[in-house]
C-alpha positions as protocol buffer text, in pm:
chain_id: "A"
residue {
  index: 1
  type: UNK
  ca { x: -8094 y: 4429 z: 18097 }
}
residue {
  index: 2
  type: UNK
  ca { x: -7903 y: 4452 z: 17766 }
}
residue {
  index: 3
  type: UNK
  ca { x: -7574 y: 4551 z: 17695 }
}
residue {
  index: 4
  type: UNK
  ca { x: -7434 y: 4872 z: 17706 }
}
residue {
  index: 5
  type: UNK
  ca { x: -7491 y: 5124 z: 17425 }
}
residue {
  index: 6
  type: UNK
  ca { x: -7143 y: 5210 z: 17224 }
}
residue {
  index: 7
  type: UNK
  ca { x: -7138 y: 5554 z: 17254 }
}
residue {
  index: 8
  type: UNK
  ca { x: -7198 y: 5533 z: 17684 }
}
residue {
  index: 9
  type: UNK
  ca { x: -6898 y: 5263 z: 17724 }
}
residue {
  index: 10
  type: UNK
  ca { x: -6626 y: 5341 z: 17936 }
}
residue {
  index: 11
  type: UNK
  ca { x: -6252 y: 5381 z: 17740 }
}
residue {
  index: 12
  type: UNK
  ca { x: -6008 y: 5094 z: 17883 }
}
residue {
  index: 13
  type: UNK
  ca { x: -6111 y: 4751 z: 17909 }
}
residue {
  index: 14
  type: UNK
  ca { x: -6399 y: 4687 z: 18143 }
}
residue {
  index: 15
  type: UNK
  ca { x: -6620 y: 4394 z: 18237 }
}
residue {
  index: 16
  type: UNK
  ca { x: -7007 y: 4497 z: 18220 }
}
residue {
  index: 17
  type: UNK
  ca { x: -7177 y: 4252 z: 18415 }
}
residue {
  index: 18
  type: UNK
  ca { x: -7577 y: 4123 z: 18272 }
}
residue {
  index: 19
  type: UNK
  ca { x: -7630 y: 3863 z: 18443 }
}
residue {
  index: 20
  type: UNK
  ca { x: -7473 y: 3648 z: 18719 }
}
residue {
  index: 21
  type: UNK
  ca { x: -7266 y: 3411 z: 18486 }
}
residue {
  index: 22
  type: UNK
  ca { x: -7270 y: 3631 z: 18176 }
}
residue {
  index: 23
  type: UNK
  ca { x: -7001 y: 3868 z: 18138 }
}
residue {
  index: 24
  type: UNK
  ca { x: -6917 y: 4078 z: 17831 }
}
residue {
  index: 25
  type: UNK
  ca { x: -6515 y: 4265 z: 17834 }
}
residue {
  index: 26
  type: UNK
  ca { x: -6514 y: 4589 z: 17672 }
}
residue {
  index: 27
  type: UNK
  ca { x: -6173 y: 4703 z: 17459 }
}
residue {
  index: 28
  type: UNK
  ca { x: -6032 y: 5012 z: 17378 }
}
residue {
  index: 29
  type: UNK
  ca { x: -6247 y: 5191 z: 17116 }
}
residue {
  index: 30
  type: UNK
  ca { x: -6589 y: 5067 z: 17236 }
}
residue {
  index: 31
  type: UNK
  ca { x: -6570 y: 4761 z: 17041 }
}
residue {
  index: 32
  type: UNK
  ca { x: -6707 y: 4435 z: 17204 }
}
residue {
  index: 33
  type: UNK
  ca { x: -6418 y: 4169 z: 17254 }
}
residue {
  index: 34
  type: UNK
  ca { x: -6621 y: 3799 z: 17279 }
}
residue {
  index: 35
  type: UNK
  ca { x: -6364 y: 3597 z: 17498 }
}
residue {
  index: 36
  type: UNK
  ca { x: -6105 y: 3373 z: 17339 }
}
residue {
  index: 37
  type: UNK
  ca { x: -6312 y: 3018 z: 17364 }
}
residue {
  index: 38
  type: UNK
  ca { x: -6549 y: 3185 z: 17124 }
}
residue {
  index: 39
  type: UNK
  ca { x: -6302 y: 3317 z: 16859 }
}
residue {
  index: 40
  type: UNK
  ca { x: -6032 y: 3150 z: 16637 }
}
residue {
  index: 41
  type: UNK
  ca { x: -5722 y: 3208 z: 16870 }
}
residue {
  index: 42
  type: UNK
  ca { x: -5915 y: 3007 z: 17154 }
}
residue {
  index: 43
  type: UNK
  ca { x: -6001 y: 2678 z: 16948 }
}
residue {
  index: 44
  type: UNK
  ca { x: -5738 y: 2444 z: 16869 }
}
residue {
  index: 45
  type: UNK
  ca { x: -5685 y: 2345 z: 16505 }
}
residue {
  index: 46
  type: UNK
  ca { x: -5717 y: 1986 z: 16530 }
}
residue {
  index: 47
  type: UNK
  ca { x: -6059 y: 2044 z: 16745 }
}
residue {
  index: 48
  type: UNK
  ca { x: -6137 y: 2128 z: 17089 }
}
residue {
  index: 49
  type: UNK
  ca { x: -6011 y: 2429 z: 17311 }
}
residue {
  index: 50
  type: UNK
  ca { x: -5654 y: 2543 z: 17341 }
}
residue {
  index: 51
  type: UNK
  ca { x: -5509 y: 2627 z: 17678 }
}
residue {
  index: 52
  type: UNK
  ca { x: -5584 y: 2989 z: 17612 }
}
residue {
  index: 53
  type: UNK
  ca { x: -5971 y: 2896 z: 17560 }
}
residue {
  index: 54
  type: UNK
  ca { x: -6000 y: 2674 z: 17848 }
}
residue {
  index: 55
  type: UNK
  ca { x: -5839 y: 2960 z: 18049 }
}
residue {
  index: 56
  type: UNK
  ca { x: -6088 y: 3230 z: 17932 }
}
residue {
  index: 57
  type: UNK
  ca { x: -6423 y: 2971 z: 17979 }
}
residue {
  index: 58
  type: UNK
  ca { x: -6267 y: 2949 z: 18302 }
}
residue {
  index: 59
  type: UNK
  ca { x: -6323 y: 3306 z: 18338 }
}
residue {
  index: 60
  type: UNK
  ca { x: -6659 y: 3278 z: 18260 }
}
residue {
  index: 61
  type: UNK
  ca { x: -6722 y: 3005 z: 18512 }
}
residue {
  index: 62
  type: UNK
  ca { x: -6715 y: 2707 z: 18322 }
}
residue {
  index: 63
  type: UNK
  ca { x: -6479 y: 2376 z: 18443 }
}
residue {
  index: 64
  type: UNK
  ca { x: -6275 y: 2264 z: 18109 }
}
residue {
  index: 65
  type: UNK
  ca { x: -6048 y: 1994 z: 18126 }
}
residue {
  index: 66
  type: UNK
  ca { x: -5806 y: 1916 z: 17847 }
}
residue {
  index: 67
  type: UNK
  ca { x: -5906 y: 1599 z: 17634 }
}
residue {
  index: 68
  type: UNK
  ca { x: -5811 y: 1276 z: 17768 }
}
residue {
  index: 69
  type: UNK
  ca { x: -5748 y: 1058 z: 17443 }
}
residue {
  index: 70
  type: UNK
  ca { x: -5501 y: 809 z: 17661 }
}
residue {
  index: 71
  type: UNK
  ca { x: -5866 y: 659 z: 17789 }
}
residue {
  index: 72
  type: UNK
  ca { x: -6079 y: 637 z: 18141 }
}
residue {
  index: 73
  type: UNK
  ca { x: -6434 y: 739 z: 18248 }
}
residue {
  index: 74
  type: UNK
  ca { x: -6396 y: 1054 z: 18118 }
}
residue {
  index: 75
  type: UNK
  ca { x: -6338 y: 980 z: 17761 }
}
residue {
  index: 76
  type: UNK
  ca { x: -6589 y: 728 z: 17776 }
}
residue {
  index: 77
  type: UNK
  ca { x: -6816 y: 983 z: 17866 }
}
residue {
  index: 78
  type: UNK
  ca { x: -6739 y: 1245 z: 17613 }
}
residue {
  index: 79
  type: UNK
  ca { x: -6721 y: 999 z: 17334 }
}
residue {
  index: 80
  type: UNK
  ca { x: -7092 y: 875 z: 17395 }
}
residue {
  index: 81
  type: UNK
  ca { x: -7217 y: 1233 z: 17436 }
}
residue {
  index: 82
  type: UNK
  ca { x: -7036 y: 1343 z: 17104 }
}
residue {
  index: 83
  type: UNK
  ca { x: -7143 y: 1052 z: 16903 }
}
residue {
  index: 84
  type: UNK
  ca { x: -7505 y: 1114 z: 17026 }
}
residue {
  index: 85
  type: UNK
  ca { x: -7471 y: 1527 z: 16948 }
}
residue {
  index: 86
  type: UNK
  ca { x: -7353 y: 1425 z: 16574 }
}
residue {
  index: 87
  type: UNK
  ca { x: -7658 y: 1197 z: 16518 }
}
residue {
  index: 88
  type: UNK
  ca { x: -7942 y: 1425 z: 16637 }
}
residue {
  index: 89
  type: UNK
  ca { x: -7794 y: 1801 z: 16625 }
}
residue {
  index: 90
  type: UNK
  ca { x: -7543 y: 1823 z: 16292 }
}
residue {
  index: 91
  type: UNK
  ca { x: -7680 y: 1838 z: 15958 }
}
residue {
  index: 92
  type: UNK
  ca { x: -7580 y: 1606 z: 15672 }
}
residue {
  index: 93
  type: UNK
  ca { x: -7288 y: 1793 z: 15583 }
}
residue {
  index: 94
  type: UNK
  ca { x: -7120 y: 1833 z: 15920 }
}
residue {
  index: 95
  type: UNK
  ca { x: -7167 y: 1453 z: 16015 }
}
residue {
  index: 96
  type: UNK
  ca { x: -6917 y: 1351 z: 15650 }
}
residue {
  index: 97
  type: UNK
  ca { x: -6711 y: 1716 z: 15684 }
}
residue {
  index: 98
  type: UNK
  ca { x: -6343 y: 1599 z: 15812 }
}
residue {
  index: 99
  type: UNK
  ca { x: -6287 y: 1943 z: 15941 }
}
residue {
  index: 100
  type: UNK
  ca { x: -6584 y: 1987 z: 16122 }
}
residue {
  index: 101
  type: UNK
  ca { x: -6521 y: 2098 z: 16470 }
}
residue {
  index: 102
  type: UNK
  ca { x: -6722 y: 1792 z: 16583 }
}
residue {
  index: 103
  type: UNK
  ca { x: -6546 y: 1541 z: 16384 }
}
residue {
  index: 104
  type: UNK
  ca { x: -6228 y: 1712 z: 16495 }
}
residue {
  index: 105
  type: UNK
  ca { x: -6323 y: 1691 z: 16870 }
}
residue {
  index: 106
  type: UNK
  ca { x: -6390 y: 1306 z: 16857 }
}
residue {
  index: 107
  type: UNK
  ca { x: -6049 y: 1274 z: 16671 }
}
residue {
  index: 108
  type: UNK
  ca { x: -5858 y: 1456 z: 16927 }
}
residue {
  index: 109
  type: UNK
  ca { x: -6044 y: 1221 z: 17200 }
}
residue {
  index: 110
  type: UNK
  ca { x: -5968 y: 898 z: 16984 }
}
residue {
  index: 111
  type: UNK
  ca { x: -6324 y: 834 z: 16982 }
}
């Protein structure tokens, strides 16, 4: 199934479901409105998720914590995933970029 066609959406904001853990919110207008983890005003400038992007992956289904720089099993965790995700899956530039949102992530965790 693909999404629906801009001239057949409903006006108001309405969630079109595609899938059982996909779900796509419609705005005023027709326009598609991605949800807030996805778009500037759900990230958090130093890295990570804000409390409004945690809230709308929530929405989505998804079980976000905020970081946990202070230390325990969690960070522990994160940390060795991260550092293994910025070996294998960034490109040269990312891995030395300060403001990458990787780099930022493992800051915000004190990794």
């Amino acid at each position: 199934m693909g999404a629906i066609a801009p001239s057949k959406m409903p006006t108001g904001v309405k969630k079109a479901r595609r899938d059982d853990t996909d779900f796509t919110e419609y705005a005023e207008g027709g326009k598609v409105k991605s949800p807030a983890w996805q778009r500037k005003e759900g990230k958090n400038p130093n890295g990570g998720l804000n409390a409004k992007g945690r809230a709308s992956a929530k929405k989505e289904g998804m079980n976000l914590k905020a970081p946990q720089p202070e230390g325990g099993k969690r960070r522990d965790s994160f940390c060795a995933r991260m550092e293994g995700m910025k070996a294998k899956l960034t490109g040269e530039k990312a891995k030395k970029d300060p403001d990458s949102r990787i780099n930022k992530s493992l800051r915000a965790w004190k990794c």
